[in-house]
C-alpha positions in Angstrom: -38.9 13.1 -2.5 -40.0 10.4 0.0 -37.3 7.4 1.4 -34.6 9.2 -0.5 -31.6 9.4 1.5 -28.4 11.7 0.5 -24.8 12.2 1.5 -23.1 15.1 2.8 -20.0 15.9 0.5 -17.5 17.1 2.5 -15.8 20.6 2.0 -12.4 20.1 0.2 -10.1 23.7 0.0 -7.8 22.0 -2.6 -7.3 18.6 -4.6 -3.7 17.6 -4.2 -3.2 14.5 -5.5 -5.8 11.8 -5.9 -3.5 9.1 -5.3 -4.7 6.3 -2.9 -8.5 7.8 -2.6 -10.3 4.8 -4.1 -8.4 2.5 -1.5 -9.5 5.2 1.2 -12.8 5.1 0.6 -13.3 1.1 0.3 -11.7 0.9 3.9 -13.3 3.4 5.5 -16.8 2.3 4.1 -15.8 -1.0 5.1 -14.7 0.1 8.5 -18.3 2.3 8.7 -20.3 -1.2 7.8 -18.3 -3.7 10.1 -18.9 -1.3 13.0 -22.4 -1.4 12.6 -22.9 1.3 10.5 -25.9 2.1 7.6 -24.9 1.9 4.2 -25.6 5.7 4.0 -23.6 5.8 6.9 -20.5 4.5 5.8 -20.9 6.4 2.5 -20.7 9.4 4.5 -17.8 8.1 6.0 -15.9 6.9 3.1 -16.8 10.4 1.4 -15.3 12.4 3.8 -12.3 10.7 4.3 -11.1 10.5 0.6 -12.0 14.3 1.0 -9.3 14.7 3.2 -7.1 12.3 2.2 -6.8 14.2 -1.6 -5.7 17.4 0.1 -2.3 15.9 1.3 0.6 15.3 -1.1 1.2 11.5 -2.3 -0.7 8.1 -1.0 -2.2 9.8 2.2 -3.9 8.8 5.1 -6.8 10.6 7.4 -7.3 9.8 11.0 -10.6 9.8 13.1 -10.0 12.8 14.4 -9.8 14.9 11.2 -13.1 13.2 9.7 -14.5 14.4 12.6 -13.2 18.0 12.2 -14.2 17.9 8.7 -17.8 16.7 9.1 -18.5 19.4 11.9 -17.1 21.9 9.3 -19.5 20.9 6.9 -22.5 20.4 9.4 -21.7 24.1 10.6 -22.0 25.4 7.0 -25.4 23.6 6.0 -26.4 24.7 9.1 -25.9 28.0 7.9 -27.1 27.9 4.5 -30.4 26.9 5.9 
């Protein structure tokens, strides 16, 4: 399909508790939009860290680095399913 855009979902080993992931995703979109991000960009964003976020026991919180970490994970693998 032409001008459709998609987002990468993020590879998650195991849902812990989804406490706190709605609140993670609205800040971290927000964050990806007020630093100049795409809307598609920050979606991205936002997806990947409630992904991480929802692996850790209780209201959680992700860092930069480990969204990074986890987006090169999932770059490497649809990489390889190519």
């Amino acid at each position: 399909m032409t001008g459709v855009q998609t987002c990468a979902l993020p590879i998650c080993d195991e849902i812990v508790d989804v406490s706190g992931a709605g609140d993670t995703v609205a800040a971290a979109a927000a964050l990806g939009l007020v630093a100049g991000g795409t809307f598609l960009q920050a979606a991205n964003i936002s997806n990947f860290a409630a992904g991480i976020v929802v692996m850790k026991s209780g209201t959680a919180t992700t860092t930069r680095r480990e969204i990074i970490q986890l987006m090169e994970r999932t770059s490497e693998r649809d990489s390889a399913d190519v």
